[in-house]
C-alpha positions as a Markdown table, in Angstrom:
| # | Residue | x | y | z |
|---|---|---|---|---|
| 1 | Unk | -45.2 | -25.5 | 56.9 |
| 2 | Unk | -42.4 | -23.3 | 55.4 |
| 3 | Unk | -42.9 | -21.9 | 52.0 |
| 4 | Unk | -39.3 | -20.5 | 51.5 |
| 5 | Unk | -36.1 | -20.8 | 53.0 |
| 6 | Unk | -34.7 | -24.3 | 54.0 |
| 7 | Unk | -36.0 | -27.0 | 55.7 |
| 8 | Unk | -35.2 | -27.3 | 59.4 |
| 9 | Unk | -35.1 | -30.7 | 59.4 |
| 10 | Unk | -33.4 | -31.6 | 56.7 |
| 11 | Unk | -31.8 | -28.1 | 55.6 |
| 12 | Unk | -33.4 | -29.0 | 51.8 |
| 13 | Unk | -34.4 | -25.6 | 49.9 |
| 14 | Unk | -36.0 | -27.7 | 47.2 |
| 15 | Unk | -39.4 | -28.0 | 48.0 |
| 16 | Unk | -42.8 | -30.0 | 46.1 |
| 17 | Unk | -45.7 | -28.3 | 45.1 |
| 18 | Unk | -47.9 | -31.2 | 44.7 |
| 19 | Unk | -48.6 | -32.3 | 48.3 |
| 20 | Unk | -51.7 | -33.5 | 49.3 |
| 21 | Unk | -52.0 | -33.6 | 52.9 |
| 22 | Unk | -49.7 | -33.2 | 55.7 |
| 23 | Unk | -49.2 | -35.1 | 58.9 |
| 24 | Unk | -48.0 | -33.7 | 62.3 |
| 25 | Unk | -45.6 | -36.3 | 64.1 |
| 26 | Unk | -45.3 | -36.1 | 68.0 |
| 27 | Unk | -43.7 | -39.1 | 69.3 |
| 28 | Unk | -41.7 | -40.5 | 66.1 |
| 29 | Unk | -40.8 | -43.5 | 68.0 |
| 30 | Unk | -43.9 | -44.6 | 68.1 |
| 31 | Unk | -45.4 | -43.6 | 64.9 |
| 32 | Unk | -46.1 | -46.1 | 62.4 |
| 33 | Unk | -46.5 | -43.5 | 60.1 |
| 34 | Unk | -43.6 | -41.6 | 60.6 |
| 35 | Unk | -41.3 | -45.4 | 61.2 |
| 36 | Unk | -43.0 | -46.0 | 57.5 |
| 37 | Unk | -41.8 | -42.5 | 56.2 |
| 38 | Unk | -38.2 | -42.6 | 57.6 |
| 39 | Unk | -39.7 | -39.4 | 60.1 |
| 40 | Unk | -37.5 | -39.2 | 63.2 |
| 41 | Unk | -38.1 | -36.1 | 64.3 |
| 42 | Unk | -41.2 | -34.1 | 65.7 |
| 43 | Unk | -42.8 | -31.8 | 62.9 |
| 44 | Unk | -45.3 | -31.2 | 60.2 |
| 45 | Unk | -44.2 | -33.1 | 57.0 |
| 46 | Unk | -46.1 | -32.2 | 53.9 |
| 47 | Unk | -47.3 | -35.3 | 52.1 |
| 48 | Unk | -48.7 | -36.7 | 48.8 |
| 49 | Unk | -50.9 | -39.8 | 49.4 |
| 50 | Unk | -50.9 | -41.9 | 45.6 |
């Protein structure tokens, strides 16, 4: 996780404070999480479960 900066994923500065949870993605093409979540690449991705 990155708590300043940008993104290196998506290059986005603008970052939530409400997460949740996160989720670490290691094969995106064959997550069915990360297929749900648009994910394509490897990574942590914060997450807020509703």
């Amino acid at each position: 996780m990155i708590e300043e900066g940008n993104c290196p994923i998506c290059h986005n500065s603008d970052f939530a404070t409400t997460w949740q949870g996160r989720i670490t993605v290691v094969e995106p093409d064959k997550s069915f999480l990360a297929k749900k979540s648009g994910i394509s690449k490897e990574g942590d991705y914060a997450i807020r479960v509703r």
